[in-house]
NUKE-259319 format. One record per residue (C-alpha): x, y, z; residue number from 1. Coordinates in steps of 0.05 Angstrom, whole numbers, plus 5000, padded with zeros to 4 digits. Layout:
BEGIN
{pt {X,Y,Z},NUM} ...
END
This chain:
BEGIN
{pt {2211,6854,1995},1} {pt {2222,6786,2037},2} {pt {2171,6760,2079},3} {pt {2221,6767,2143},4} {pt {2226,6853,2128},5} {pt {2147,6854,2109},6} {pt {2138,6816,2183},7} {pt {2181,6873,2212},8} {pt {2139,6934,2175},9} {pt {2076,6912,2204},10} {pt {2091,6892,2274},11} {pt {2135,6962,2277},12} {pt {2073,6993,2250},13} {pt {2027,6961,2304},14} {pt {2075,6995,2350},15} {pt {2078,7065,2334},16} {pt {2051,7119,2376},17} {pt {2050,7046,2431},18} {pt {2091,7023,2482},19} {pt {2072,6948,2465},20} {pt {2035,6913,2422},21} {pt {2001,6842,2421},22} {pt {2013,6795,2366},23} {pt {1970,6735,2360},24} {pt {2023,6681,2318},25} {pt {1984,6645,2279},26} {pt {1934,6696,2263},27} {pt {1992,6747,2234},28} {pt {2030,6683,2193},29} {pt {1957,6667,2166},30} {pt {1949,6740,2141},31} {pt {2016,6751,2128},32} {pt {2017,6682,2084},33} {pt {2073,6649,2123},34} {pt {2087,6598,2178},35} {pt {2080,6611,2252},36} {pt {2156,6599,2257},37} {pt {2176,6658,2206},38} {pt {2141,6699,2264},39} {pt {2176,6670,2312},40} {pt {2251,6693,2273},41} {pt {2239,6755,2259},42} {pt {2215,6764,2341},43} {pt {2277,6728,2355},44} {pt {2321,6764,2318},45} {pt {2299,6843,2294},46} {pt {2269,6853,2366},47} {pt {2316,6846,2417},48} {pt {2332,6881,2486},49} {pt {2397,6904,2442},50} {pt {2355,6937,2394},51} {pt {2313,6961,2449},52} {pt {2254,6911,2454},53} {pt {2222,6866,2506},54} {pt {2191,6799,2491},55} {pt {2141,6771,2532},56} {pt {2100,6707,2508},57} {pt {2037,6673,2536},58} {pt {2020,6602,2522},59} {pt {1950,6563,2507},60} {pt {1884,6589,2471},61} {pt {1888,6660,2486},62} {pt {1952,6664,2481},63} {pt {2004,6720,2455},64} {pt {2067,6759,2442},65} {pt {2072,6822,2463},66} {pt {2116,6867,2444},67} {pt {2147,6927,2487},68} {pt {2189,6986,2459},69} {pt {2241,6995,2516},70} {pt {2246,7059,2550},71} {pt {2315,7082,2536},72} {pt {2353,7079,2608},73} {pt {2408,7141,2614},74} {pt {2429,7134,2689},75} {pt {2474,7077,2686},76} {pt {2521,7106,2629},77} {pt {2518,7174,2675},78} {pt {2528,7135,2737},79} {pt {2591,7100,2699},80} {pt {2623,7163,2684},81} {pt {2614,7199,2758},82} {pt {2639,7125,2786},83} {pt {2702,7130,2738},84} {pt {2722,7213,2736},85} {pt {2758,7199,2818},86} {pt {2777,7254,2848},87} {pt {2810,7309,2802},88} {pt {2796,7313,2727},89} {pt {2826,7364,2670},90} {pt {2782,7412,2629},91} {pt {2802,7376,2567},92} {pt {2776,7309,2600},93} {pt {2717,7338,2622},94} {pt {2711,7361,2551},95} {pt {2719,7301,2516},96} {pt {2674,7266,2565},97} {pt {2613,7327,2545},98} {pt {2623,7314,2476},99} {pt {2612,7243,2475},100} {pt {2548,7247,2513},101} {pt {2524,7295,2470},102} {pt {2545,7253,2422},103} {pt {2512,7190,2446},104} {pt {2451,7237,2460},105} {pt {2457,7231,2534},106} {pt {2460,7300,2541},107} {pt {2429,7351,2512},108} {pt {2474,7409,2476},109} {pt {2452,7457,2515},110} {pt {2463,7430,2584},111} {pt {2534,7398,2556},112} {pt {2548,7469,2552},113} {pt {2524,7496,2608},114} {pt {2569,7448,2653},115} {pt {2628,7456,2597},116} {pt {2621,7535,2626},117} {pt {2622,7518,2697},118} {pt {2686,7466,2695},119} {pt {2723,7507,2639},120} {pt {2787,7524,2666},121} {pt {2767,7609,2661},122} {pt {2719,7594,2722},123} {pt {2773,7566,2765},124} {pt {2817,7638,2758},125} {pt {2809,7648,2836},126} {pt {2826,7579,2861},127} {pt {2897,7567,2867},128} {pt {2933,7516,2809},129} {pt {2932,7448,2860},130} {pt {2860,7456,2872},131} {pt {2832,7468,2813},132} {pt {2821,7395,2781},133} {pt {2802,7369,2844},134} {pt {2744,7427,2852},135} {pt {2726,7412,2774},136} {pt {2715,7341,2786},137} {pt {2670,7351,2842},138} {pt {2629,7403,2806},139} {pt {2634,7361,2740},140} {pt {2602,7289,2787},141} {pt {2546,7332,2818},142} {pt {2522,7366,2757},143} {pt {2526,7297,2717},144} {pt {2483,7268,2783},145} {pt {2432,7328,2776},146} {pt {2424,7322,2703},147} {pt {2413,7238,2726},148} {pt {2363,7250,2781},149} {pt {2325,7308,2735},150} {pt {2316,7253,2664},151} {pt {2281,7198,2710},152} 
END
């Protein structure tokens, strides 16, 4: 194993079960056998806000790095998809969109479903035909904002 993946083992180690951990440079590359600026790379580049990591750093004697494990944030690609349905969607559409937040793991299965039953187009018997899409999208948006406002 490289230096750079046995760098990443132990810092993700320090951070299970954590939110954050504090690295002391110089200490870890003296333990670790490496310089201070192998530390620094694999920081730079295995824990990034893309990989779902903040980076703070303090300077001087007691100086650190510590290291946060981002807490994943599912509004905005919820808040996307109400922003972009407008005003009348398709059960198909409204399908496809469930799926892929399921997929994605926005969503969990069960409440995919439950909104897949209340904007199917078997609910919408009683409403007449030009209706319809527009009443599913409006049901569709405020279910998607409920599910929003009840995961923060």
């Amino acid at each position: 194993m490289n230096i750079s993946n046995s760098i990443t083992q132990l810092i993700m180690s320090m951070l299970e079960g954590n939110d954050y951990t504090d690295i002391q440079r110089n200490e870890l590359a003296e333990s670790l056998g490496c310089v201070p600026s192998q530390i620094n790379y694999v920081i730079s580049s295995r824990f990034t806000p893309e990989q779902g990591y903040t980076v703070e750093s303090r300077r001087g004697g007691g100086g650190y790095i510590r290291i946060y494990r981002a807490k994943p944030d599912y509004s905005a690609p919820l808040m996307h998809l109400v922003n972009s349905v407008g005003e009348a969607i398709d059960e198909n559409t409204c399908r496809a969109h469930l799926y892929n937040l399921t997929y994605q793991k926005l969503l969990a299965p069960e409440t995919a479903s439950l909104i897949m039953a209340a904007t199917a187009n078997s609910s919408y018997r009683e409403v007449p035909q030009e209706y319809r899409d527009r009443l599913r999208a409006a049901i569709f948006k405020q279910m998607l904002l409920t599910v929003n406002r009840n995961s923060n």
